[in-house]
GUVEX-486877 format. One record per residue (C-alpha): residue number from 1; residue in three letters; y negated, z, x. Coordinates in steps of 0.25 Angstrom, whole numbers, always signed. Layout:
<nodes>
NODE  nr rest north    up  east
NODE NUM  ala     Y     Z     X
...
</nodes>
This chain:
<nodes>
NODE  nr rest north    up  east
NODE   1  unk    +5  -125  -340
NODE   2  unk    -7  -117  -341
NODE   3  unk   -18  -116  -351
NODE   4  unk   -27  -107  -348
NODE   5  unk   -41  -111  -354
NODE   6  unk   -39  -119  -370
NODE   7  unk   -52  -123  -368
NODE   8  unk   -52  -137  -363
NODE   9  unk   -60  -138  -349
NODE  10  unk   -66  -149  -340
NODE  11  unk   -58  -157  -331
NODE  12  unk   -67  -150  -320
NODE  13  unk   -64  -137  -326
NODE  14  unk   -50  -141  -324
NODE  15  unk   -50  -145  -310
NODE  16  unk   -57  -132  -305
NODE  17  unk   -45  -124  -314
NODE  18  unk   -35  -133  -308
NODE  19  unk   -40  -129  -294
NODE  20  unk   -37  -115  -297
NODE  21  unk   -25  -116  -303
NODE  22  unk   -21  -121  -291
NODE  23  unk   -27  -109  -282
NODE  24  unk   -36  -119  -275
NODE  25  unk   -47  -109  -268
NODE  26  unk   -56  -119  -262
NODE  27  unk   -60  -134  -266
NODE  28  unk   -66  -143  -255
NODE  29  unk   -77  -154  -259
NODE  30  unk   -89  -159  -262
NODE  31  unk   -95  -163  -275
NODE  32  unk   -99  -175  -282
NODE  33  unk  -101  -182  -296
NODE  34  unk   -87  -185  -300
NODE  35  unk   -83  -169  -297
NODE  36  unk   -96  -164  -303
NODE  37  unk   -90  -158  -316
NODE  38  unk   -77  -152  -306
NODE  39  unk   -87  -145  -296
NODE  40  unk   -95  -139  -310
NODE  41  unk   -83  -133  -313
NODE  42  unk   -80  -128  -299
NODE  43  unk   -94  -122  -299
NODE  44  unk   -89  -113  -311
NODE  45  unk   -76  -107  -305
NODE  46  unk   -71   -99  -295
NODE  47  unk   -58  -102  -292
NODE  48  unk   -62  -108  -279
NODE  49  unk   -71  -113  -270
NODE  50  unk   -78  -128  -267
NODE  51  unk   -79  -129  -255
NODE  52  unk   -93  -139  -253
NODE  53  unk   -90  -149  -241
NODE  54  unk   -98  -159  -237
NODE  55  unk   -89  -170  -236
NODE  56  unk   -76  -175  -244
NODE  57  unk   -69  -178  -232
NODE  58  unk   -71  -163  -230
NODE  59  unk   -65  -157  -243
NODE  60  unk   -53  -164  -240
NODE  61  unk   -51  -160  -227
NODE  62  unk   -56  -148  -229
NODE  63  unk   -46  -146  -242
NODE  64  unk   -36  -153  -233
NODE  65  unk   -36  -141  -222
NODE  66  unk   -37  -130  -233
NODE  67  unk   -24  -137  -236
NODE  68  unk   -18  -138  -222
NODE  69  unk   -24  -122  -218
NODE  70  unk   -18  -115  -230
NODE  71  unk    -6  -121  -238
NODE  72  unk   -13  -125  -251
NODE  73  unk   -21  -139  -258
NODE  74  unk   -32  -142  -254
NODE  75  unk   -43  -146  -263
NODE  76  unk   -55  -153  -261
NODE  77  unk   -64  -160  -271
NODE  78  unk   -72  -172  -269
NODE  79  unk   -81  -181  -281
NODE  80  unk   -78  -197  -283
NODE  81  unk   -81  -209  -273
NODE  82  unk   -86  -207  -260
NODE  83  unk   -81  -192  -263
NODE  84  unk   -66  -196  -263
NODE  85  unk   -68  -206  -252
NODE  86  unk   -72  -197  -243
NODE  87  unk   -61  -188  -246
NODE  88  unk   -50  -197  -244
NODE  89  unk   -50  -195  -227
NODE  90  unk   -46  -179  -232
NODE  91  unk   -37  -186  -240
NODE  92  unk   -29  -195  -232
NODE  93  unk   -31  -183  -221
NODE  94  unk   -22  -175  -229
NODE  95  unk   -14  -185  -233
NODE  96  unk    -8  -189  -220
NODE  97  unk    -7  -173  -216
NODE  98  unk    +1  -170  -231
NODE  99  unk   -10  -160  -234
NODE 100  unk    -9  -152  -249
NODE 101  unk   -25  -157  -256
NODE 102  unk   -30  -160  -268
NODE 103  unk   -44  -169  -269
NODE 104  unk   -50  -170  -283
NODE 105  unk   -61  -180  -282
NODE 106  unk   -70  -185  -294
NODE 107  unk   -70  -198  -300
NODE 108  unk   -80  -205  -307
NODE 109  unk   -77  -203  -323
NODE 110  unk   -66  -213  -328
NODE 111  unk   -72  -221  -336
NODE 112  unk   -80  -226  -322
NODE 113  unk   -68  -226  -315
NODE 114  unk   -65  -241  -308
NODE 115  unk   -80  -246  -312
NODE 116  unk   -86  -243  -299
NODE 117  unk   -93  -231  -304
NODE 118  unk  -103  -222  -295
NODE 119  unk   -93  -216  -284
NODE 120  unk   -81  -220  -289
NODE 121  unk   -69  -225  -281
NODE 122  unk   -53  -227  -284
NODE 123  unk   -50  -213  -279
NODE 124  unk   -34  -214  -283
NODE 125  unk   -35  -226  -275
NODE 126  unk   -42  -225  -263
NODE 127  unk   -35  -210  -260
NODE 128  unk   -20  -213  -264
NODE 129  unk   -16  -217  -249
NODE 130  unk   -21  -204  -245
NODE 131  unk   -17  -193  -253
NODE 132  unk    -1  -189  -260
NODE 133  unk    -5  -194  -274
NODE 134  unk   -19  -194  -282
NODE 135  unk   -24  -192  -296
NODE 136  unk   -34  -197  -306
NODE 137  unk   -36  -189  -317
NODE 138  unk   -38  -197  -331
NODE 139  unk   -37  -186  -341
NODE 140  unk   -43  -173  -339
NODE 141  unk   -30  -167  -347
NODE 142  unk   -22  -172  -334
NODE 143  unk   -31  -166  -324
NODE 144  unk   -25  -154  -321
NODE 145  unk   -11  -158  -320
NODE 146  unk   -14  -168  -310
NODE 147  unk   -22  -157  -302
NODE 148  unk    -9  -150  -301
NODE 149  unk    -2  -161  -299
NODE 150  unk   -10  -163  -289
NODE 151  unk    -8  -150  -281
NODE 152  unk    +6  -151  -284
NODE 153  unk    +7  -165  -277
NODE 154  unk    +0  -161  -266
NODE 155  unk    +5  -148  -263
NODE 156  unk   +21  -153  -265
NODE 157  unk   +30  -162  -258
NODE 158  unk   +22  -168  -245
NODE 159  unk    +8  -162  -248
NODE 160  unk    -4  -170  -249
NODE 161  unk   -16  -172  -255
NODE 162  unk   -20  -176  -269
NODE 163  unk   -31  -181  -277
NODE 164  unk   -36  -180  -291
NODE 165  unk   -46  -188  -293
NODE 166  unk   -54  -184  -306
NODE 167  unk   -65  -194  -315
NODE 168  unk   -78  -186  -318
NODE 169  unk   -75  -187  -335
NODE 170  unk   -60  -179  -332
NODE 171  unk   -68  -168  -326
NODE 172  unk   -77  -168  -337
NODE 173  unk   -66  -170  -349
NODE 174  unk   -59  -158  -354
NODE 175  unk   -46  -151  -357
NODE 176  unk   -37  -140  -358
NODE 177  unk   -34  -135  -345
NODE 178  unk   -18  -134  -343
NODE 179  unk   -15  -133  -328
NODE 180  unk    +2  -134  -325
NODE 181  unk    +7  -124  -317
NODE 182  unk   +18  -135  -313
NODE 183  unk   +18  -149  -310
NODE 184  unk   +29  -158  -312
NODE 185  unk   +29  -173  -307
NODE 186  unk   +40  -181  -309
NODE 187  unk   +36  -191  -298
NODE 188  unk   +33  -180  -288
NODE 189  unk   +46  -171  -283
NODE 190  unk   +44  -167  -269
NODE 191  unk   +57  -161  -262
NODE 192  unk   +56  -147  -254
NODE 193  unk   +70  -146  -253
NODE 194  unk   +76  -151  -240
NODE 195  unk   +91  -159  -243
NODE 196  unk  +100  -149  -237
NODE 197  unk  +111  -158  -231
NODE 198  unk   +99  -164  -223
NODE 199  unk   +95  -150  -220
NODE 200  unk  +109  -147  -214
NODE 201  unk  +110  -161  -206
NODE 202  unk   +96  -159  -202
NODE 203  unk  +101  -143  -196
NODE 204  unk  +113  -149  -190
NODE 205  unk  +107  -159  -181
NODE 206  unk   +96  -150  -176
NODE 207  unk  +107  -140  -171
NODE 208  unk  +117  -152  -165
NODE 209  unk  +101  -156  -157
NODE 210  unk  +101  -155  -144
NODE 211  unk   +85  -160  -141
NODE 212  unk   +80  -156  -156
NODE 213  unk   +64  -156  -159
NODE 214  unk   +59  -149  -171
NODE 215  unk   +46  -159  -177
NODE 216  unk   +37  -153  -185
NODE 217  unk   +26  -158  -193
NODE 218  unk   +13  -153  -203
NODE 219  unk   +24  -154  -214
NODE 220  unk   +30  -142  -208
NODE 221  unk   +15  -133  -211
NODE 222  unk   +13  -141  -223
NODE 223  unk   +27  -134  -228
NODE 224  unk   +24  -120  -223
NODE 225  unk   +36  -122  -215
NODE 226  unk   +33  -117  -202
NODE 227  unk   +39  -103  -202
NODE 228  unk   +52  -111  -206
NODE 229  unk   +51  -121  -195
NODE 230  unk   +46  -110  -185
NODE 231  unk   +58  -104  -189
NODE 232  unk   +67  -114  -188
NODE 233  unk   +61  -118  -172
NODE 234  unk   +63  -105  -169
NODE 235  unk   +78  -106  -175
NODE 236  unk   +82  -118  -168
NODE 237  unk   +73  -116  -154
NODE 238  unk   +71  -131  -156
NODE 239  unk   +58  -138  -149
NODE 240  unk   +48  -140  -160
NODE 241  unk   +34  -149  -161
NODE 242  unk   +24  -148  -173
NODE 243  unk   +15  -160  -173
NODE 244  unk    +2  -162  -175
NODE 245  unk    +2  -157  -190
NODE 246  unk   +13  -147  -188
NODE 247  unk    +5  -137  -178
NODE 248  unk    +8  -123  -180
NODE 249  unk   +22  -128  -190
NODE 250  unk   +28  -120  -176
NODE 251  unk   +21  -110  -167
NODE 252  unk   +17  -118  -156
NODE 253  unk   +18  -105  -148
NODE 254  unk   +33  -106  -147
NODE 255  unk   +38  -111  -137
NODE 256  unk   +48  -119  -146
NODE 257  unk   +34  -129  -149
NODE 258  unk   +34  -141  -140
NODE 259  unk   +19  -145  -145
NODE 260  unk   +15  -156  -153
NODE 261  unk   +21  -170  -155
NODE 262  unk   +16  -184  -153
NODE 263  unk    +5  -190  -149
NODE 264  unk    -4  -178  -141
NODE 265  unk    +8  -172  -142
NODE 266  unk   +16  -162  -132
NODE 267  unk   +26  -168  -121
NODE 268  unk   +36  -161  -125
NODE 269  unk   +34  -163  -139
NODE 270  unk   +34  -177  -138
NODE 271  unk   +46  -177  -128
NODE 272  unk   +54  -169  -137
NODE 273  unk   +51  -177  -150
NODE 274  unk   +56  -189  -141
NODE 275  unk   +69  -184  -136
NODE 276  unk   +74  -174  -146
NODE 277  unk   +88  -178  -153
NODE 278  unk   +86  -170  -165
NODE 279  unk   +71  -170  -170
NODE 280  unk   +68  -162  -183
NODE 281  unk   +54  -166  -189
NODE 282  unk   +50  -157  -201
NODE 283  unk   +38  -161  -208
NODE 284  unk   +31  -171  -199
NODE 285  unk   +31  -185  -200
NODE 286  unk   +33  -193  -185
NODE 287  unk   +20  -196  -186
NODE 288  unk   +15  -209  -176
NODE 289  unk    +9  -197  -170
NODE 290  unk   +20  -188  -167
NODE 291  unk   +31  -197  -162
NODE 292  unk   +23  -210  -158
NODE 293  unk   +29  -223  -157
NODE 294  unk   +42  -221  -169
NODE 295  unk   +49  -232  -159
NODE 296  unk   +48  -223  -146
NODE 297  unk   +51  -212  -155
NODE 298  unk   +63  -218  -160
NODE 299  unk   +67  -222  -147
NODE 300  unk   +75  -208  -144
NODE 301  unk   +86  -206  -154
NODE 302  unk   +85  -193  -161
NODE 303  unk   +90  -186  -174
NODE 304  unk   +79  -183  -182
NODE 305  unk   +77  -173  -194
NODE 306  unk   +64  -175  -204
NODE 307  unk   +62  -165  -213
NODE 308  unk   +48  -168  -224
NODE 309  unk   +43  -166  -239
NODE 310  unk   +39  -181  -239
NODE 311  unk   +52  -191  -238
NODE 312  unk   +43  -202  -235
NODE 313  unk   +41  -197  -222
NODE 314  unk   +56  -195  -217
NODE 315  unk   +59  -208  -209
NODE 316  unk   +44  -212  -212
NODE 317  unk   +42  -216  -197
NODE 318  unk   +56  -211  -188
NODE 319  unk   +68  -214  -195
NODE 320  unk   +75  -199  -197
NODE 321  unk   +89  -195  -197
NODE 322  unk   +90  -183  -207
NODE 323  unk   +78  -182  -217
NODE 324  unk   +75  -171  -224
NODE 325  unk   +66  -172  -237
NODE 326  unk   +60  -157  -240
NODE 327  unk   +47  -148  -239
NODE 328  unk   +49  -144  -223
NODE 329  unk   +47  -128  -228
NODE 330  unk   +60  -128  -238
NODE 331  unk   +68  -138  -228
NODE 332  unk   +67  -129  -215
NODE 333  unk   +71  -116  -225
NODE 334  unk   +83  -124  -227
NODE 335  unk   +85  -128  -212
NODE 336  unk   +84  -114  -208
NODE 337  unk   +94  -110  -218
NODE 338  unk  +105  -121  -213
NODE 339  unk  +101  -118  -199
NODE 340  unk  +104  -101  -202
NODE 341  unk  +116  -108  -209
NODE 342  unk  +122  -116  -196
NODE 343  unk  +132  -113  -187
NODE 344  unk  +128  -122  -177
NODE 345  unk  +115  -119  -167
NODE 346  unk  +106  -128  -159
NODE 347  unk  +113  -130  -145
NODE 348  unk  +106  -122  -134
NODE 349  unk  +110  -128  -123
NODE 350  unk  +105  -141  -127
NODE 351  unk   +93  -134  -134
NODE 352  unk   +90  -128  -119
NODE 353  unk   +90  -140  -114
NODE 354  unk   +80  -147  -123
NODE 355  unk   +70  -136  -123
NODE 356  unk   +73  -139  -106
NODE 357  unk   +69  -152  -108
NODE 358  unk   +56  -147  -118
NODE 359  unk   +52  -138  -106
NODE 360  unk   +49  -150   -97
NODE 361  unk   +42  -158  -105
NODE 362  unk   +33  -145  -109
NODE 363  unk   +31  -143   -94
NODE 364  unk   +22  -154   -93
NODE 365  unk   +11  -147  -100
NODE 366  unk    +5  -159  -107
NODE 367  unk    -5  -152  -114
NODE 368  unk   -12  -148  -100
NODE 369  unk   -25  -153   -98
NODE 370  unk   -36  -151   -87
NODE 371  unk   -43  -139   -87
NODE 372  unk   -59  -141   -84
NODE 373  unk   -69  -129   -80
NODE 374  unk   -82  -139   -82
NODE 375  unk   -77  -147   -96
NODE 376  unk   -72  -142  -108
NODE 377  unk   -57  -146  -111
NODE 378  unk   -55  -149  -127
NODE 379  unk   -41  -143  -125
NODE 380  unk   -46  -130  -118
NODE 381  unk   -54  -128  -130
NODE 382  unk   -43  -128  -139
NODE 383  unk   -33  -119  -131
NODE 384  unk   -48  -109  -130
NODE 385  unk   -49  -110  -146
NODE 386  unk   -33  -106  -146
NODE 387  unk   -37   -96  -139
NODE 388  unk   -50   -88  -144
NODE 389  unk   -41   -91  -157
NODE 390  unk   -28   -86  -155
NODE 391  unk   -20   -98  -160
NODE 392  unk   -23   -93  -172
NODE 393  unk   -35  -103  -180
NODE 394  unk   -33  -114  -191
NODE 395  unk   -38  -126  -180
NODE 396  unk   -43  -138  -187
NODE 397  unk   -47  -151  -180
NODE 398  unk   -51  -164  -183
NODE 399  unk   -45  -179  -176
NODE 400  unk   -43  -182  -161
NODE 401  unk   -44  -177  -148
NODE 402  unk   -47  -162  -152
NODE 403  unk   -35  -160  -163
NODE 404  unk   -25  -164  -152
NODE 405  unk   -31  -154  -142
NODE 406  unk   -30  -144  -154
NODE 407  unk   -15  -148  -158
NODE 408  unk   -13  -147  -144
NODE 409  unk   -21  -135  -138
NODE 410  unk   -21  -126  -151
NODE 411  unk    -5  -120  -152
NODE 412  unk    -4  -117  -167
NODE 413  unk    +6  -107  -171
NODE 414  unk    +2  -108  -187
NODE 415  unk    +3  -118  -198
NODE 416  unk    -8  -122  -206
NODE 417  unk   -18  -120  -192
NODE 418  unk   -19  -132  -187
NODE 419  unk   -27  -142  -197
NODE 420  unk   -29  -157  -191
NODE 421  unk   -28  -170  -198
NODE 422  unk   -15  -175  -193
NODE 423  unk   -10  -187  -199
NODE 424  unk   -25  -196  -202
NODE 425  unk   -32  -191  -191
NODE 426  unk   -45  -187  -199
NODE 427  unk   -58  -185  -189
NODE 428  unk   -67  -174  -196
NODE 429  unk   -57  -166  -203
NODE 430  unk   -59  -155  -194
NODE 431  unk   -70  -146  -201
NODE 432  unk   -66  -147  -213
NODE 433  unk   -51  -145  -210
NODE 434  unk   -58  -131  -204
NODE 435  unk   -66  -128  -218
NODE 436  unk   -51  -131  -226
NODE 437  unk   -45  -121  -216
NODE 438  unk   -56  -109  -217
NODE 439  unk   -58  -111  -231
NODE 440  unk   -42  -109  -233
NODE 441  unk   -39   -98  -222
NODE 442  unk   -55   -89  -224
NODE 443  unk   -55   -82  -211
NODE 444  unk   -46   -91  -201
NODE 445  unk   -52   -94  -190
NODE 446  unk   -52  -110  -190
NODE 447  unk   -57  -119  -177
NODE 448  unk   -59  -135  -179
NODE 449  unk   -55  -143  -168
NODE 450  unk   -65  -155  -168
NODE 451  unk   -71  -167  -161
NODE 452  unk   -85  -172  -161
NODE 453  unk   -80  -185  -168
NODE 454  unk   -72  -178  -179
NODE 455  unk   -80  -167  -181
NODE 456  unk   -93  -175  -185
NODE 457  unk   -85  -182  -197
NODE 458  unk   -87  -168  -205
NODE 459  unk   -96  -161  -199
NODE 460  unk  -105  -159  -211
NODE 461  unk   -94  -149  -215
NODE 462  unk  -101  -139  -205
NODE 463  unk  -109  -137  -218
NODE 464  unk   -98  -135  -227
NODE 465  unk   -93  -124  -217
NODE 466  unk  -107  -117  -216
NODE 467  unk  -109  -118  -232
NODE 468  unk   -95  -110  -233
NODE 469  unk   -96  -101  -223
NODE 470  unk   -83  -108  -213
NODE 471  unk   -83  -105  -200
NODE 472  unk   -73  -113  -193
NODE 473  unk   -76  -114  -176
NODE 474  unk   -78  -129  -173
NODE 475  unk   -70  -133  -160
NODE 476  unk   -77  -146  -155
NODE 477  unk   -70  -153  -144
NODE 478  unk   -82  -163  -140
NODE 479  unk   -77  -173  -131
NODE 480  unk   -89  -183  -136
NODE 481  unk   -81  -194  -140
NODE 482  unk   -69  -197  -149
NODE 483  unk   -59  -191  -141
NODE 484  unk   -47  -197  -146
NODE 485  unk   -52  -210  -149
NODE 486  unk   -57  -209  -134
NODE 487  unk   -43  -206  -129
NODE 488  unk   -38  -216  -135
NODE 489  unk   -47  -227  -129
NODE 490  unk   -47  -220  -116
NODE 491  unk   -30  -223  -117
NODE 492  unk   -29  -236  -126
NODE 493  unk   -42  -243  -126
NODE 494  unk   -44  -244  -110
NODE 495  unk   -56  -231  -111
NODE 496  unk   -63  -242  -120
NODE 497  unk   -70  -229  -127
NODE 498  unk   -76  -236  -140
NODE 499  unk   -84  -228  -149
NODE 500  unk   -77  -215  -146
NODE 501  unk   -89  -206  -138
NODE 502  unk   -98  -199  -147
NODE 503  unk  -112  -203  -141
NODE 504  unk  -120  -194  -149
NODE 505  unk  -115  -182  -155
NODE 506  unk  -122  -170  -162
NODE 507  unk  -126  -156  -155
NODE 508  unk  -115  -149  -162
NODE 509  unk  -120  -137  -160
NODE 510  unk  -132  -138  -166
NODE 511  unk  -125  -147  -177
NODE 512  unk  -118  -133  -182
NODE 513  unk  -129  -125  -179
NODE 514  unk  -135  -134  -191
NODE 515  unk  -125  -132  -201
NODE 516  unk  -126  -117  -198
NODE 517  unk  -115  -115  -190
NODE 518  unk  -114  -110  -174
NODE 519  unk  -113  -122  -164
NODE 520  unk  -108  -121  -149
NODE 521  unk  -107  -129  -136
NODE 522  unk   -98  -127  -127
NODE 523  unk   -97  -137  -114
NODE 524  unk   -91  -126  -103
NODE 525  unk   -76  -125  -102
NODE 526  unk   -78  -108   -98
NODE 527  unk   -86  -108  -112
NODE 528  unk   -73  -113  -122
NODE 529  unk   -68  -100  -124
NODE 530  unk   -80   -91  -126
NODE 531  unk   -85  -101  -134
NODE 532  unk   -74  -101  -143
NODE 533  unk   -74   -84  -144
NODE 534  unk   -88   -87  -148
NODE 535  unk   -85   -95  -160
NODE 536  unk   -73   -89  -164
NODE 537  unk   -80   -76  -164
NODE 538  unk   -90   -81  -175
NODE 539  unk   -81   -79  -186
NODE 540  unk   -91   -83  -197
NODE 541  unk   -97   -95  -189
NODE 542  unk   -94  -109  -188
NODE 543  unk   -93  -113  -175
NODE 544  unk   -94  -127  -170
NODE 545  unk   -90  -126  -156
NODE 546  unk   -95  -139  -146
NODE 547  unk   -86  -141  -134
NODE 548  unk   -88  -151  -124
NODE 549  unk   -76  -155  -120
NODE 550  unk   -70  -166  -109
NODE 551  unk   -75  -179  -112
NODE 552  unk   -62  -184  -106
NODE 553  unk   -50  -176  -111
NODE 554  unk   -40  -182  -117
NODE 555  unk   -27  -176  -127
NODE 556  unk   -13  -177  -120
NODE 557  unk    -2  -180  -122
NODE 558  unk    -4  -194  -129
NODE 559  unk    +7  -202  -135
NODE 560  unk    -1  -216  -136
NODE 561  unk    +1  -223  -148
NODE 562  unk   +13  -232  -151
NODE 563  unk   +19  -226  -137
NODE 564  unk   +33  -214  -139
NODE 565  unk   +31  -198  -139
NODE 566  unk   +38  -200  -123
NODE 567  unk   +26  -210  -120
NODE 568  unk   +15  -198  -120
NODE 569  unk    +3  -198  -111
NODE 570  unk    +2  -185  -105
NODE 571  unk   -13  -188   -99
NODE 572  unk   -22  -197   -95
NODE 573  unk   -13  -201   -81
NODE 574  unk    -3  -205   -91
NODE 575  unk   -12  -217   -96
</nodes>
């Protein structure tokens, strides 16, 4: 333990101390009562920045891609009531992706907690579903071990985010400040380790493989694993696919990467999933997703291999034939060692054959598309942006039509690049995800990938970019409708098209221009790149980018819902 001031100080004074004892270097929120005596005590140190959002949702997303972009706990900072409400989409947001984040949030004092008090609400209850484990402080002498109990918890194990949730009289109440250099729970004993006789089976049937698929999920960046499982590709010379959270857990410049899986996934991706006899999924999850009806799946018999920090998930949804409980980092160092240490080596004659088999189903080219010289095509935009980039920006995007075009047009060779919200599917986290990003990585260059629907759910956070000098580029693909939900009800609801076409939208140009930012409209296919130069060229400026895109375009492939990863749509002839 350390005791470095006798003095006793405010619970406030204790949060801001906690903060820096954890090496947090920016703080994302917005103030009100409950945290008042908190942010007067943030306004006297130096430690780190606040960074002044104009929304909660936004502090959590925002804390959320901080996270996601740069390997450390997010932190974001939100007062009682309506203010924690509004931050439980961020929450659950990072819940379902298993993103490291703590969230203090005031609370009304505890003496008016459960009389209905001004902008009080159960806070503990209404966030439990949606983060790893929440806290509310009832003695200021417990408030900074549960603050690195809450760092620890979130950081640890499957990561994910926490909540302390902090009356107004603990901020206020005094002690001696003691924070613990460790933390032990005797309830909480994740396993890094891997169970080496799982490992050596796991080894064993991968080299006896004949069709083997290598499956790899967020869990595999969320370890900082990838150099082990680029290593271990490259080892094996097995066909890999990284889903939709996994982007960049391989180089998608090899030529070992099939694409991405499920859904909008690639054909050979898909195919391969399905007719693989040894599948090896490390740190994903079989999302509905990514392998579609579990029946269908199930349909093809295969030996599969799951390796993942969070037990619950082995056999959660496909029934697995050697699991193996580990964080994905220490588990591949050991696979790699076994596999140095066998005298046995994957079969090339058979391996020949399977990368045969890959070949033709990769010959079908399902990620072509119609080239136009008079409209604009969404996915030209992306491979342009790829382009004047160089593969080489921290892409963000928000929900629907657009992020599958990035996922699919935007080859990422680099964990930590590609920041979406996967598994809730939250419209608006776009901007803010780009705020979290810059803020973590000064100096990036960072592009938000954006609809007109999604972006307009926290487009007051221009303001927050303009206050604190960010300079993300804004990519909007406008298609004037709700793409996706469009697609869908052009496919499934007989072109019944209710309530998804945006009859009146804002001049966004002018819109940026307002919050002090430079604005473009680009409608002219011959204008994409050259625009795009432009922005990218104006290093210190955000630039919110408008293309009119085909109202018409549609993603493919499509695996519809309830229907197997070898029942894809490759295009609208297909329907």
């Amino acid at each position: 333990m350390t005791n470095e001031a006798a003095a006793p100080i405010t619970g406030a004074e204790i949060v801001v101390r906690c903060l820096a004892e954890e090496g947090v270097k920016h703080v994302f929120g917005y103030p009100g009562g409950a945290v008042l005596y908190i942010y007067d005590a943030i306004f006297q140190q130096d430690k780190f920045q606040h960074v002044l959002v104009r929304h909660e949702q936004a502090a959590v997303h925002a804390a959320d891609a901080y996270s996601r972009s740069s390997n450390t706990v997010g932190v974001a900072l939100v007062t009682s009531g309506p203010g924690v409400t509004n931050a439980v989409t961020g929450l659950s947001t990072a819940y379902m992706d298993s993103i490291p984040m703590v969230v203090i949030s005031g609370q009304v004092p505890s003496h008016a907690i459960g009389q209905d008090a001004f902008q009080e609400c159960d806070t503990v209850g209404i966030t439990r579903p949606v983060v790893k484990h929440n806290f509310l402080v009832k003695d200021v002498r417990d408030l900074a071990e549960t603050i690195k109990k809450a760092f620890f918890i979130a950081r640890t194990g499957r990561p994910g985010p926490v909540l302390v949730d902090i009356p107004k009289d603990i901020s206020m109440h005094k002690c001696v400040f003691s924070y613990p250099k460790e933390i032990e729970m005797r309830s909480y004993k994740p396993v890094d380790r891997g169970h080496s006789g799982q490992i050596r089976k796991a080894v064993q049937l991968l080299l006896q493989a004949e069709r083997p698929m290598i499956y790899a999920g967020g869990g595999v960046i969320l370890a900082n694993a990838s150099a082990e499982l680029n290593k271990l590709v490259d080892k094996l010379g097995f066909p890999v696919t990284n889903t939709l959270m996994g982007l960049g857990a391989y180089r998608s410049s090899s030529d070992k990467f099939v694409g991405m899986p499920g859904m909008h996934g690639t054909y050979e991706a898909n195919l391969g999933m399905q007719n693989c006899d040894v599948l090896i999924a490390i740190g994903a999850r079989f999302d509905d997703r990514v392998i579609g009806n579990p029946k269908h799946f199930a349909s093809h018999p295969r030996k599969i291999i799951h390796i993942d920090i969070d037990p619950s998930s082995i056999s959660k949804r496909v029934k697995v034939d050697i699991p193996i409980v580990g964080n994905v980092k220490d588990v591949l160092v050991e696979f790699l060692a076994q596999l140095d240490a066998a005298e046995a080596k994957p079969n090339p004659v058979a391996l020949q054959a399977w990368w045969k088999q890959i070949a033709e189903w990769r010959s079908r080219d399902c990620l072509g598309y119609q080239h136009s010289d008079t409209v604009i095509k969404p996915q030209a935009v992306v491979q342009s942006l790829w382009d004047v980039t160089g593969g080489d920006a921290f892409i963000t995007s928000d929900v629907g039509q657009h992020q599958m075009w990035a996922a699919q047009y935007y080859p990422f060779d680099k964990p930590r690049r590609w920041l979406n919200s996967g598994g809730l599917g939250t419209m608006g986290v776009g901007l803010p995800y780009a705020m979290g990003a810059q803020m973590a990585n000064p100096g990036a260059t960072v592009a938000c990938i954006t609809g007109e629907g999604s972006i307009q759910m926290n487009i007051q956070e221009l303001a927050t970019c303009k206050q604190y000098h960010l300079t993300p580029k804004i990519i909007l693909l406008n298609n004037r409708a709700l793409g996706m939900v469009r697609q869908w009800q052009q496919i499934d609801y007989g072109g019944r098209y209710s309530e998804s076409y945006m009859d009146s939208l804002p001049d966004f140009k002018m819109m940026a221009e307002a919050y002090g930012h430079v604005g473009m409209n680009i409608d002219k296919p011959g204008d994409v790149e050259g625009a795009l130069r432009e922005a990218f060229a104006m290093k210190d400026k955000l630039v919110f980018m408008n293309f009119i895109t085909d109202q018409s375009e549609n993603v493919w492939p499509m695996v519809k819902a309830g229907k197997g990863l070898s029942e894809m749509l490759l295009g609208s002839e297909d329907l």
